[in-house]
Biopython code that builds the backbone (N, CA, C, O; Angstrom):
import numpy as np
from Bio.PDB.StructureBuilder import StructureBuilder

atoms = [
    (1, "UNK", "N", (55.790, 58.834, -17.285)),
    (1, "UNK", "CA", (54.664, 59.535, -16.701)),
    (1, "UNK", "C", (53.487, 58.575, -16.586)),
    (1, "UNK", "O", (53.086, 57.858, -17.503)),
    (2, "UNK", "N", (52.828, 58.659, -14.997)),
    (2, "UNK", "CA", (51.601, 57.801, -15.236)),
    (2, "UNK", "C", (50.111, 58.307, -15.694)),
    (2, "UNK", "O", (49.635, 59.366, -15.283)),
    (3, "UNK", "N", (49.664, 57.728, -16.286)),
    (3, "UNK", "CA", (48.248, 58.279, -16.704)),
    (3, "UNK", "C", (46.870, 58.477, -16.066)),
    (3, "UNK", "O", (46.158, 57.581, -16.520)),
    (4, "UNK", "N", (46.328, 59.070, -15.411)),
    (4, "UNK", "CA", (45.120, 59.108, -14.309)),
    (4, "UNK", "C", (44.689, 58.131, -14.552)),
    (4, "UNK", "O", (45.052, 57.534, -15.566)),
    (5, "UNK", "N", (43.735, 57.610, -13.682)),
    (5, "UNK", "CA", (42.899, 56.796, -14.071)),
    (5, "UNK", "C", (41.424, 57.099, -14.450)),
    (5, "UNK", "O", (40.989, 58.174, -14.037)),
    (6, "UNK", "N", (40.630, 56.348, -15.140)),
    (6, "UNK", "CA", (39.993, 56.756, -15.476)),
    (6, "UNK", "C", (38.771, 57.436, -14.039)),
    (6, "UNK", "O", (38.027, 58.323, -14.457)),
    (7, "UNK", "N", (38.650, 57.200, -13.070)),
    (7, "UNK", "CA", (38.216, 57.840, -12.292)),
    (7, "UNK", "C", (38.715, 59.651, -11.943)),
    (7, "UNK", "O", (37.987, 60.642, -11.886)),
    (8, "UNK", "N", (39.918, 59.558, -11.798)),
    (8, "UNK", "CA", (40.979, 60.768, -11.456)),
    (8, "UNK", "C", (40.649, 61.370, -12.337)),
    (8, "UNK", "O", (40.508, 62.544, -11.993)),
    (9, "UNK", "N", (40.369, 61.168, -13.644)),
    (9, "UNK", "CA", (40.868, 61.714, -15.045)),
    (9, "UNK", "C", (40.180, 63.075, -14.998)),
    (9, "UNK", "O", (40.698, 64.095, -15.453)),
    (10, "UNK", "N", (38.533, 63.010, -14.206)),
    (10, "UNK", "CA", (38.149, 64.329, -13.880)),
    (10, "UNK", "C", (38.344, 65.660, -13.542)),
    (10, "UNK", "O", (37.868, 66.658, -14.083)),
    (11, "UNK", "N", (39.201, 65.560, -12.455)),
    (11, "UNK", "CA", (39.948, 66.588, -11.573)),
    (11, "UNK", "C", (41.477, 66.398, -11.881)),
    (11, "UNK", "O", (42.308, 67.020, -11.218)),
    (12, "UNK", "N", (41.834, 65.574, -12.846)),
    (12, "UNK", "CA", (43.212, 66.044, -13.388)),
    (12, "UNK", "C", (43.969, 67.247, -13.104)),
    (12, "UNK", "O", (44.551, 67.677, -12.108)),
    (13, "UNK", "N", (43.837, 67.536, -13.941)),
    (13, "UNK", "CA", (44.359, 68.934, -14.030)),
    (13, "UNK", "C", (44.068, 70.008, -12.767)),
    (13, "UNK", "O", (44.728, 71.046, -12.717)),
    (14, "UNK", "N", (43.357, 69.799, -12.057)),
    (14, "UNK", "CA", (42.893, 70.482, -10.822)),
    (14, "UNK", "C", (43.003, 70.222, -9.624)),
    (14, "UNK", "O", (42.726, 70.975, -8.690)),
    (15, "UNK", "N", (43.510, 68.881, -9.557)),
    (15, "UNK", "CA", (43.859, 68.674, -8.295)),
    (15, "UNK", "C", (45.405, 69.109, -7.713)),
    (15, "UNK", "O", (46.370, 69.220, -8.470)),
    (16, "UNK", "N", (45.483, 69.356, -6.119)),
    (16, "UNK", "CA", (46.444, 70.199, -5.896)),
    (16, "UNK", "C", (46.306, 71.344, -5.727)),
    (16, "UNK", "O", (46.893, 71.994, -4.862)),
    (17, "UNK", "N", (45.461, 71.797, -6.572)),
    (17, "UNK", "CA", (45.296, 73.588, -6.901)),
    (17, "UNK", "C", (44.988, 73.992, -5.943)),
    (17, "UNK", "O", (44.186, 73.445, -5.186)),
    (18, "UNK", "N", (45.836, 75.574, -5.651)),
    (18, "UNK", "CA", (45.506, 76.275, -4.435)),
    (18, "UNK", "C", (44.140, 76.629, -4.120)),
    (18, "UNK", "O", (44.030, 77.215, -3.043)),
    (19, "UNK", "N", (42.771, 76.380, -4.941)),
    (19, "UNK", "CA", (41.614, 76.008, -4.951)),
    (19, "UNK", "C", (40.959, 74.631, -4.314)),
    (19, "UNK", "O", (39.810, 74.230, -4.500)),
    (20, "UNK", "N", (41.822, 74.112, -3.643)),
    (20, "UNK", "CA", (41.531, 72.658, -3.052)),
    (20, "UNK", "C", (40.330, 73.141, -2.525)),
    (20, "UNK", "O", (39.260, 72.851, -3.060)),
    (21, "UNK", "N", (40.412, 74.028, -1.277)),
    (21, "UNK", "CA", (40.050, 73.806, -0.137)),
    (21, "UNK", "C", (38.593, 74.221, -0.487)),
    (21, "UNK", "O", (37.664, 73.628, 0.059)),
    (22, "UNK", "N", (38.349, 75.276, -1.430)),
    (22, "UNK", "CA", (37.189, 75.600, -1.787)),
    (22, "UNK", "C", (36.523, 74.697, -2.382)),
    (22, "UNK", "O", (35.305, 74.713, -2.205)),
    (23, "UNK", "N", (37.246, 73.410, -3.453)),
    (23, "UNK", "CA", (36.670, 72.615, -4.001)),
    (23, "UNK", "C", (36.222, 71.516, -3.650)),
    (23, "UNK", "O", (35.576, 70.737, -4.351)),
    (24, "UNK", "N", (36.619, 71.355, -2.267)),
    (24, "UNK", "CA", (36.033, 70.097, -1.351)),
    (24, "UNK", "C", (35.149, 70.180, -0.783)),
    (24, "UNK", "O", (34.462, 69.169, -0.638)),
    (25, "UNK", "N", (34.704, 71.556, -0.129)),
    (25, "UNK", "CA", (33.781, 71.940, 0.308)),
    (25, "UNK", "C", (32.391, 71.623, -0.073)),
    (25, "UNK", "O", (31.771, 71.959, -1.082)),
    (26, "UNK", "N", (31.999, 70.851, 1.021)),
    (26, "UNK", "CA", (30.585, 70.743, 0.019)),
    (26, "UNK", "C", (29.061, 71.557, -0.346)),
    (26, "UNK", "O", (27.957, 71.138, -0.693)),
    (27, "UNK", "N", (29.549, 72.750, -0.109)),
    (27, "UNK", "CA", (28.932, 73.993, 0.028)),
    (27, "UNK", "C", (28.780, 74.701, -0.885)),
    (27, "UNK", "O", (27.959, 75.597, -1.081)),
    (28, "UNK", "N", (30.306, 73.958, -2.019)),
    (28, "UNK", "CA", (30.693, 74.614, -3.155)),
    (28, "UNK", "C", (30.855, 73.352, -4.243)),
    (28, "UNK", "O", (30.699, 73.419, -5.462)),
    (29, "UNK", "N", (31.073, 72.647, -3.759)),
    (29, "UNK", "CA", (31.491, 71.627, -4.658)),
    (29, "UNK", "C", (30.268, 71.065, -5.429)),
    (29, "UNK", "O", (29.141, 71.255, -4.971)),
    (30, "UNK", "N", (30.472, 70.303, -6.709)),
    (30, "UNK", "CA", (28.668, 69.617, -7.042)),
    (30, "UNK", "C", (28.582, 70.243, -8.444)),
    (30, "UNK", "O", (29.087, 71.226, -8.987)),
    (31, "UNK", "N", (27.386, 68.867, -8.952)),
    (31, "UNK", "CA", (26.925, 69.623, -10.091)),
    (31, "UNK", "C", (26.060, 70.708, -9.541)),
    (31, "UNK", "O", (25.434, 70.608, -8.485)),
    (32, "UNK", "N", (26.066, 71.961, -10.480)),
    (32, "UNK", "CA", (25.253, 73.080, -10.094)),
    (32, "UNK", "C", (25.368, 74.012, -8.805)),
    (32, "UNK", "O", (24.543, 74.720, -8.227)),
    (33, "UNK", "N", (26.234, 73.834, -8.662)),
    (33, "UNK", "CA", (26.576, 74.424, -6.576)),
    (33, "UNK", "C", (27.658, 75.496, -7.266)),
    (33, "UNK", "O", (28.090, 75.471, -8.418)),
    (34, "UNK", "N", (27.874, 76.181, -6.494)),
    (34, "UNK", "CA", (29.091, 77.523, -6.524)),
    (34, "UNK", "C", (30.235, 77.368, -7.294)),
    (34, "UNK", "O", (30.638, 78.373, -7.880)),
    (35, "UNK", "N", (30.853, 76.318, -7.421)),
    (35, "UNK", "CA", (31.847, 75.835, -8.319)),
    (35, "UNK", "C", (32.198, 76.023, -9.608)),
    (35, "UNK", "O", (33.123, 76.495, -10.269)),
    (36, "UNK", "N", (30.636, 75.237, -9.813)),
    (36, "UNK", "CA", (30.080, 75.083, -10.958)),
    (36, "UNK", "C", (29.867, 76.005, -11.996)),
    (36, "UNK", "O", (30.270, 76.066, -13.157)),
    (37, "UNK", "N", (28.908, 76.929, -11.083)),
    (37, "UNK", "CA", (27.985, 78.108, -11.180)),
    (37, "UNK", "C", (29.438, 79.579, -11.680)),
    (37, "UNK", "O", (29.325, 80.660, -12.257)),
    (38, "UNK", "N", (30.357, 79.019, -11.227)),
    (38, "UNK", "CA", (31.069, 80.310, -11.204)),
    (38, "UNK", "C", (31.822, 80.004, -12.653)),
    (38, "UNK", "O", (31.773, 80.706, -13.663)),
    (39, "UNK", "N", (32.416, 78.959, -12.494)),
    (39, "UNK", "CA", (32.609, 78.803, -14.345)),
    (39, "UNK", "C", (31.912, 78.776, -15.561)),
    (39, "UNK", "O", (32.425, 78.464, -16.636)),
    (40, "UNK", "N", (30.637, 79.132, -15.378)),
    (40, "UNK", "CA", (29.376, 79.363, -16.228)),
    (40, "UNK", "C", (29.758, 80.839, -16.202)),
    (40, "UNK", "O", (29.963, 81.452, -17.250)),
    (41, "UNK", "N", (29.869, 81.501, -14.799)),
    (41, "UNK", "CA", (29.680, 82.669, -14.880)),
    (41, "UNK", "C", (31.212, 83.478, -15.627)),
    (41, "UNK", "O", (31.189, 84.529, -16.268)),
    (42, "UNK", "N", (31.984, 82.958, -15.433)),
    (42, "UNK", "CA", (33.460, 83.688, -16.213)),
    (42, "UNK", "C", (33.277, 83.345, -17.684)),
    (42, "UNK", "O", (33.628, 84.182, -18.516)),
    (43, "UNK", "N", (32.627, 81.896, -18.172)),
    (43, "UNK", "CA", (32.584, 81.417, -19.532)),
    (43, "UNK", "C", (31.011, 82.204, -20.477)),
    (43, "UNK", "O", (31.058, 82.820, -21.541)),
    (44, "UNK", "N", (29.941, 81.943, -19.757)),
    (44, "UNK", "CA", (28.639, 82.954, -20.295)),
    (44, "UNK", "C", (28.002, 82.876, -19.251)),
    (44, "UNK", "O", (27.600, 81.865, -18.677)),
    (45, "UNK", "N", (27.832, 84.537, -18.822)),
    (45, "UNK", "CA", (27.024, 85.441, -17.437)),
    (45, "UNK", "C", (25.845, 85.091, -18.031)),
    (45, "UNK", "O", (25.094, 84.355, -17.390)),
    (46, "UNK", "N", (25.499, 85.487, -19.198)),
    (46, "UNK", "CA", (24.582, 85.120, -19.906)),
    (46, "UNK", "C", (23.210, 84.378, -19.438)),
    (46, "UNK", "O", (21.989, 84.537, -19.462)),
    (47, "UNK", "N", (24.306, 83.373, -18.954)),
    (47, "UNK", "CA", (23.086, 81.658, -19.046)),
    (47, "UNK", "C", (22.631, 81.377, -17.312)),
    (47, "UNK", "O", (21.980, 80.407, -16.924)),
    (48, "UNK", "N", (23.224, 82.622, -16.339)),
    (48, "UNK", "CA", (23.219, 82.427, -15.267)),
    (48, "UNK", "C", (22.027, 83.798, -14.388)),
    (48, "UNK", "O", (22.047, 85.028, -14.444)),
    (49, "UNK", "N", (21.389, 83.115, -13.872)),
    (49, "UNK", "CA", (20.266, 83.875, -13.247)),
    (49, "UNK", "C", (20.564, 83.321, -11.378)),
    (49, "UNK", "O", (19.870, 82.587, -10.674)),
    (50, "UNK", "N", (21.582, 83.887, -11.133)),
    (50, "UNK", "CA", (21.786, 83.706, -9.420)),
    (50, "UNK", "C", (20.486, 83.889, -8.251)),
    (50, "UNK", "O", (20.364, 83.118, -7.299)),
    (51, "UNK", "N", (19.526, 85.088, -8.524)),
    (51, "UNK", "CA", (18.810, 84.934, -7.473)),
    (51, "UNK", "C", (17.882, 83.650, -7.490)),
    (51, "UNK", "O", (17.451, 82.987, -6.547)),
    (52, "UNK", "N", (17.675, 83.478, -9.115)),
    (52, "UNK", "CA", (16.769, 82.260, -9.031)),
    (52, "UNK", "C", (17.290, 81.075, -7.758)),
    (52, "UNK", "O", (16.323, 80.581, -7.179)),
    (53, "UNK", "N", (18.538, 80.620, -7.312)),
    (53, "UNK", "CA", (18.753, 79.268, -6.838)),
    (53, "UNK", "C", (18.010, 79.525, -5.144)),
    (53, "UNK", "O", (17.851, 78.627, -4.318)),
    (54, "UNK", "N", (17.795, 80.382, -5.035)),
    (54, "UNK", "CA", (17.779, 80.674, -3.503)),
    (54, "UNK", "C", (16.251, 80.259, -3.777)),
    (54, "UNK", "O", (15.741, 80.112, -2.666)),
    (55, "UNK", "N", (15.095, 79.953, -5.004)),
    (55, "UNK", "CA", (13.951, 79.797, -5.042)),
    (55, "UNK", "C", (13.981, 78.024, -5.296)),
    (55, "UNK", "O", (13.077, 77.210, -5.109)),
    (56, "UNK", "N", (15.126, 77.855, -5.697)),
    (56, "UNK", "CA", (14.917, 76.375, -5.967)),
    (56, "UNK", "C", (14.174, 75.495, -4.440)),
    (56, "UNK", "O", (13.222, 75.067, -5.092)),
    (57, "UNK", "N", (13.992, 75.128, -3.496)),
    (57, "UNK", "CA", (13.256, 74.496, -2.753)),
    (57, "UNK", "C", (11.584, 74.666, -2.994)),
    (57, "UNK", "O", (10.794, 73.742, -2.802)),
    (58, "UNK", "N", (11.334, 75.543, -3.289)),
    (58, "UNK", "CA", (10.171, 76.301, -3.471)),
    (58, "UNK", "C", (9.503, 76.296, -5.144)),
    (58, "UNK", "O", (8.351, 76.531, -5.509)),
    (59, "UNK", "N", (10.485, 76.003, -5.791)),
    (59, "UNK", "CA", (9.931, 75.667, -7.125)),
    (59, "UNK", "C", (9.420, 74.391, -7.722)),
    (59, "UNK", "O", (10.154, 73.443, -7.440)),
    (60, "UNK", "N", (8.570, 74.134, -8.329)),
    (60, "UNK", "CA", (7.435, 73.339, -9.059)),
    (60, "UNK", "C", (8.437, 72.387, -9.697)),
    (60, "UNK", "O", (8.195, 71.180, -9.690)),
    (61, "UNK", "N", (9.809, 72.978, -10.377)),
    (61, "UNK", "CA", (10.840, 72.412, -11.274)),
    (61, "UNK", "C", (11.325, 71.417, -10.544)),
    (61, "UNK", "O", (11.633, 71.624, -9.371)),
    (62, "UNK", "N", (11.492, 69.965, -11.227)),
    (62, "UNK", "CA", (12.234, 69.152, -10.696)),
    (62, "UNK", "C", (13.605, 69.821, -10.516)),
    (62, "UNK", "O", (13.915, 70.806, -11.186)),
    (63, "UNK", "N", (14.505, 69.213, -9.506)),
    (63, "UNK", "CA", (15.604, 69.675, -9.461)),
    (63, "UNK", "C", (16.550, 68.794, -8.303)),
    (63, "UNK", "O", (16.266, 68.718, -7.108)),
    (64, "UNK", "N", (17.673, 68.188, -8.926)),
    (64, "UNK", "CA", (18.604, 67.589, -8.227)),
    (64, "UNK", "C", (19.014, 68.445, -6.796)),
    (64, "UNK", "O", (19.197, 67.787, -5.772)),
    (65, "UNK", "N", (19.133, 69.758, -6.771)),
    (65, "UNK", "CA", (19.435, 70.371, -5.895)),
    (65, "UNK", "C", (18.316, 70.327, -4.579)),
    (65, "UNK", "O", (18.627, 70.264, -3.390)),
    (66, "UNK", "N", (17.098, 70.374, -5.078)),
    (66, "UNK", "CA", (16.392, 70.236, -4.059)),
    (66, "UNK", "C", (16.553, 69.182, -2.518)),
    (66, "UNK", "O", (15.841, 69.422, -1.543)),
    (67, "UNK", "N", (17.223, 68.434, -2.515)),
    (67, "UNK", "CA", (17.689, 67.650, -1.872)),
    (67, "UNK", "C", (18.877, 68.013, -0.256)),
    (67, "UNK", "O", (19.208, 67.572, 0.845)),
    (68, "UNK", "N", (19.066, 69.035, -1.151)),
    (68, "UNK", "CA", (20.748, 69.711, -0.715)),
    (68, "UNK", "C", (19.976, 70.691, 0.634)),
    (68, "UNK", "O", (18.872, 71.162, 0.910)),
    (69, "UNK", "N", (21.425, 70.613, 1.233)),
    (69, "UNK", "CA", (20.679, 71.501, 2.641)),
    (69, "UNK", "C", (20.653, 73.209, 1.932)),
    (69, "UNK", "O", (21.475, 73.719, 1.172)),
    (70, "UNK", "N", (19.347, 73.819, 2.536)),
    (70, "UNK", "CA", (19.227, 75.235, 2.226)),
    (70, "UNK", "C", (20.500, 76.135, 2.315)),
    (70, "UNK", "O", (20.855, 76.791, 1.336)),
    (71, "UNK", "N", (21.247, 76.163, 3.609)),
    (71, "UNK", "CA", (22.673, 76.785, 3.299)),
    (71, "UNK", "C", (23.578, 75.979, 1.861)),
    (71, "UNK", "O", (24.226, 76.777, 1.185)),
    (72, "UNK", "N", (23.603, 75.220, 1.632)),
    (72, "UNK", "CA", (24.386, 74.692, 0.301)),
    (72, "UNK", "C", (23.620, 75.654, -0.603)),
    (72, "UNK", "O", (24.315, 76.522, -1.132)),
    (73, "UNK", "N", (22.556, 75.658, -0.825)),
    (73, "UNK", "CA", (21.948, 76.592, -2.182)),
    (73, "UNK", "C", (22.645, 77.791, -1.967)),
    (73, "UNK", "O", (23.585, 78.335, -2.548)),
    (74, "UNK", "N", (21.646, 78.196, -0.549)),
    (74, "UNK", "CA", (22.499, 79.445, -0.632)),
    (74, "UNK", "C", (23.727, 79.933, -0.910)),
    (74, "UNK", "O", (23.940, 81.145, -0.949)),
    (75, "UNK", "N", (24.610, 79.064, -1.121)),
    (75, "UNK", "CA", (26.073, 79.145, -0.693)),
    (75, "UNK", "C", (25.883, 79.546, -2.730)),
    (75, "UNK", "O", (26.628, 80.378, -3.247)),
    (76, "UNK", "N", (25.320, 79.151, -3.164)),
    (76, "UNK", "CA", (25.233, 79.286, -4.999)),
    (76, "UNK", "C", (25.371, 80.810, -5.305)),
    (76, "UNK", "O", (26.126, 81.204, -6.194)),
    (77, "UNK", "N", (24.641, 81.631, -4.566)),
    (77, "UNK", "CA", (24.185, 83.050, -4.745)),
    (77, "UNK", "C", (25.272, 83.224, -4.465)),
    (77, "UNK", "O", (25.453, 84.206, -5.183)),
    (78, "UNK", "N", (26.621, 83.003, -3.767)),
    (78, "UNK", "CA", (28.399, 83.477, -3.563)),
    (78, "UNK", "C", (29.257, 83.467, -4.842)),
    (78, "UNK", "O", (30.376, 83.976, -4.890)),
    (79, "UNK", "N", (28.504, 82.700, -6.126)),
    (79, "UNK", "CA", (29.200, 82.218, -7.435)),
    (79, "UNK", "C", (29.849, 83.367, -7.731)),
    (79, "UNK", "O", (29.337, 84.453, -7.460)),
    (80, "UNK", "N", (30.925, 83.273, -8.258)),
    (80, "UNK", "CA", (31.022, 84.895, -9.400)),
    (80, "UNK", "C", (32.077, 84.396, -10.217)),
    (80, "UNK", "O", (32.609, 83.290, -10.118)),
    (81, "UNK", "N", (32.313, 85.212, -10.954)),
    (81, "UNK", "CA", (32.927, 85.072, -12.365)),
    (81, "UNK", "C", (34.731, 85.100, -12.154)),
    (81, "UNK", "O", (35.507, 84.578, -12.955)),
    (82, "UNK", "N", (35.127, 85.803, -10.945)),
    (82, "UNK", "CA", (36.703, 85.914, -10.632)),
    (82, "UNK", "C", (36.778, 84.335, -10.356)),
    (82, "UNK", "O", (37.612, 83.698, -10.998)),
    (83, "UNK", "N", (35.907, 83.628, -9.384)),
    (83, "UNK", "CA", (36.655, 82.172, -9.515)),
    (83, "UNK", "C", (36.537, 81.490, -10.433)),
    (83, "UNK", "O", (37.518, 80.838, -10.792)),
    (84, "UNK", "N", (35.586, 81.412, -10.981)),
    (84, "UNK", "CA", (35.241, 80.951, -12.661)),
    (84, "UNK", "C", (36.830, 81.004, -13.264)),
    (84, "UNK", "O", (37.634, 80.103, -13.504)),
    (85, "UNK", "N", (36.914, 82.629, -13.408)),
    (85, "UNK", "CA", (37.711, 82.320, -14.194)),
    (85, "UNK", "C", (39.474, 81.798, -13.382)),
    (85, "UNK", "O", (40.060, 80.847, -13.898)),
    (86, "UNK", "N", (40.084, 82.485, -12.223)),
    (86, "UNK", "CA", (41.157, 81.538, -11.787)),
    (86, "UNK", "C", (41.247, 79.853, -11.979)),
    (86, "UNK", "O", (42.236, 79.120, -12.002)),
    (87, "UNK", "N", (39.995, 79.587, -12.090)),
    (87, "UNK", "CA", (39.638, 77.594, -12.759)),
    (87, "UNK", "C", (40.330, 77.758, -13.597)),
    (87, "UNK", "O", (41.514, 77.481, -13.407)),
    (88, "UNK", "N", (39.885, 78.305, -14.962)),
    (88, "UNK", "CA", (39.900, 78.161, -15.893)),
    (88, "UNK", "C", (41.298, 78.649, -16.110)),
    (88, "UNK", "O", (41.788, 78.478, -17.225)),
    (89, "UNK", "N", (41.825, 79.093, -15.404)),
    (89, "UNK", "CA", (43.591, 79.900, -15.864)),
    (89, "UNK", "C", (44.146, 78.475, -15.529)),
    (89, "UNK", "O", (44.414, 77.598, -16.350)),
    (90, "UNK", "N", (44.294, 78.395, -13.874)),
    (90, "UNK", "CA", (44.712, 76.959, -13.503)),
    (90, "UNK", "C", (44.718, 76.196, -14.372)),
    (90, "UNK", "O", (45.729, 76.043, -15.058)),
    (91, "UNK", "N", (43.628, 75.532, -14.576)),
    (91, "UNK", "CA", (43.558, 74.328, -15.973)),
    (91, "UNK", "C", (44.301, 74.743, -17.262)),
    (91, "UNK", "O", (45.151, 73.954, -17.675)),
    (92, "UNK", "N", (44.129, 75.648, -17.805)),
    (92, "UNK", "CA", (44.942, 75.619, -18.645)),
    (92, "UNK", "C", (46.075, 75.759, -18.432)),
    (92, "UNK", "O", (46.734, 75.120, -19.252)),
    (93, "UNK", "N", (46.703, 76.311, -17.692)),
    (93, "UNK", "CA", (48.170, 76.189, -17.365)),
    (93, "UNK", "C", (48.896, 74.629, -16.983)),
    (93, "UNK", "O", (50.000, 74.255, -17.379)),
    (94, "UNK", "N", (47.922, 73.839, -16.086)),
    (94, "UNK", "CA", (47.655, 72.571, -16.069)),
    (94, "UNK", "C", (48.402, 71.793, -17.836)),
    (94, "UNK", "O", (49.349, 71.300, -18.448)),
    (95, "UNK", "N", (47.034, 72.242, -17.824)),
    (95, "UNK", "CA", (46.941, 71.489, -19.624)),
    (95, "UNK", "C", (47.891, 71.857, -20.540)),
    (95, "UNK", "O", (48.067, 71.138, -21.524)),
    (96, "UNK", "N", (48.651, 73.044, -20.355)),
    (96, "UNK", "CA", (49.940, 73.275, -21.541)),
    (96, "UNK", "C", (51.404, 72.851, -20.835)),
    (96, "UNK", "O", (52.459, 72.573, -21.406)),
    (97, "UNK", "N", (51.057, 72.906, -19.150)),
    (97, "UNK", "CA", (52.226, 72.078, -18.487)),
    (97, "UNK", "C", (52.435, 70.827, -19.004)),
    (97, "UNK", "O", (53.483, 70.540, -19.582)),
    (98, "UNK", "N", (51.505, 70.035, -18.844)),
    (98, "UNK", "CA", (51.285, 68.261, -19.303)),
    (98, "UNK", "C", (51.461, 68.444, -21.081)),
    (98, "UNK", "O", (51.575, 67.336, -21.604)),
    (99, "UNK", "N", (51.491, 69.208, -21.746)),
    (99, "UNK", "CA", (51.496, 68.772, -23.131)),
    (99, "UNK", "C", (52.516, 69.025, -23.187)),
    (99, "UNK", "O", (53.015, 68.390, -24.116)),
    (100, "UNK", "N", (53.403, 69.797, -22.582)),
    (100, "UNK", "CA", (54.598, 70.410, -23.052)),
    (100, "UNK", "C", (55.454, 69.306, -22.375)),
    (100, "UNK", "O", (56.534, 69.099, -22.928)),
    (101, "UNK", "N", (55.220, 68.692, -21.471)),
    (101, "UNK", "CA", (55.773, 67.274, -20.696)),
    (101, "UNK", "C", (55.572, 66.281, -21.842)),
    (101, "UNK", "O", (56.513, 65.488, -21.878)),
    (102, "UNK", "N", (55.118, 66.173, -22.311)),
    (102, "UNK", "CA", (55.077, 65.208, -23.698)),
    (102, "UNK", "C", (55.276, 65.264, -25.116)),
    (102, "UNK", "O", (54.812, 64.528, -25.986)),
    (103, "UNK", "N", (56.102, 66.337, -25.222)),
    (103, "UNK", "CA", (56.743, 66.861, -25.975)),
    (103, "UNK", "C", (58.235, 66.194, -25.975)),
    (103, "UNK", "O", (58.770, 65.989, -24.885)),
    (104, "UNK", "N", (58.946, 65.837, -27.247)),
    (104, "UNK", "CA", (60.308, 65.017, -26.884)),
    (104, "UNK", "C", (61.656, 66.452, -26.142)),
    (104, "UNK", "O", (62.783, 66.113, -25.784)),
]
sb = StructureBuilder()
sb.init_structure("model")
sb.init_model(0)
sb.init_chain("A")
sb.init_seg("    ")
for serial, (resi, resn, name, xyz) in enumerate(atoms, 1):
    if name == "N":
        sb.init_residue(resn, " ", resi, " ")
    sb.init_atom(name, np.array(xyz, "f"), 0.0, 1.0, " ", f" {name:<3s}", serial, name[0])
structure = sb.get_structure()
């Protein structure tokens, strides 16, 4: 078996996934963008305040996102917790596939 490299090593486990197409997208893809935002939201709803991003251009707060075209933000307020969590199934299924591959 070959070992990612250390670049790959990121999207390991995720690449392939019938989630590609959403994850390339750069609408969705990113720190802090819909992707992101939605595995916060399946892991703690908690820590996630959605209408706020649609204010990010407009806020005082530094912010990496500010940069990003206004439809990309917007595209944040689409986050929700069902893709959050299909990530998070994927990967782990990922992750007990590959351990169980290295198993004698």
């Amino acid at each position: 078996m070959t070992r990612p490299t250390r670049c790959s090593r990121r999207r390991f486990f995720l690449r392939d996934s019938p989630l590609d197409e959403e994850k390339q997208n750069a609408q969705i893809s990113g720190h802090g963008m819909m992707w992101e935002t939605s595995l916060v939201l399946a892991m703690h709803p908690d820590l996630v305040d959605l209408p706020r991003a649609r204010r990010i251009p407009e806020s005082p707060l530094v912010s990496q996102l500010k940069n990003k075209p206004q439809e990309n933000i917007d595209r944040i307020a689409s986050a929700n917790a069902d893709l959050g969590r299909r990530v998070i199934e994927l990967a782990a299924q990922r992750t007990a596939k590959q351990a169980q591959d290295l198993l004698p």
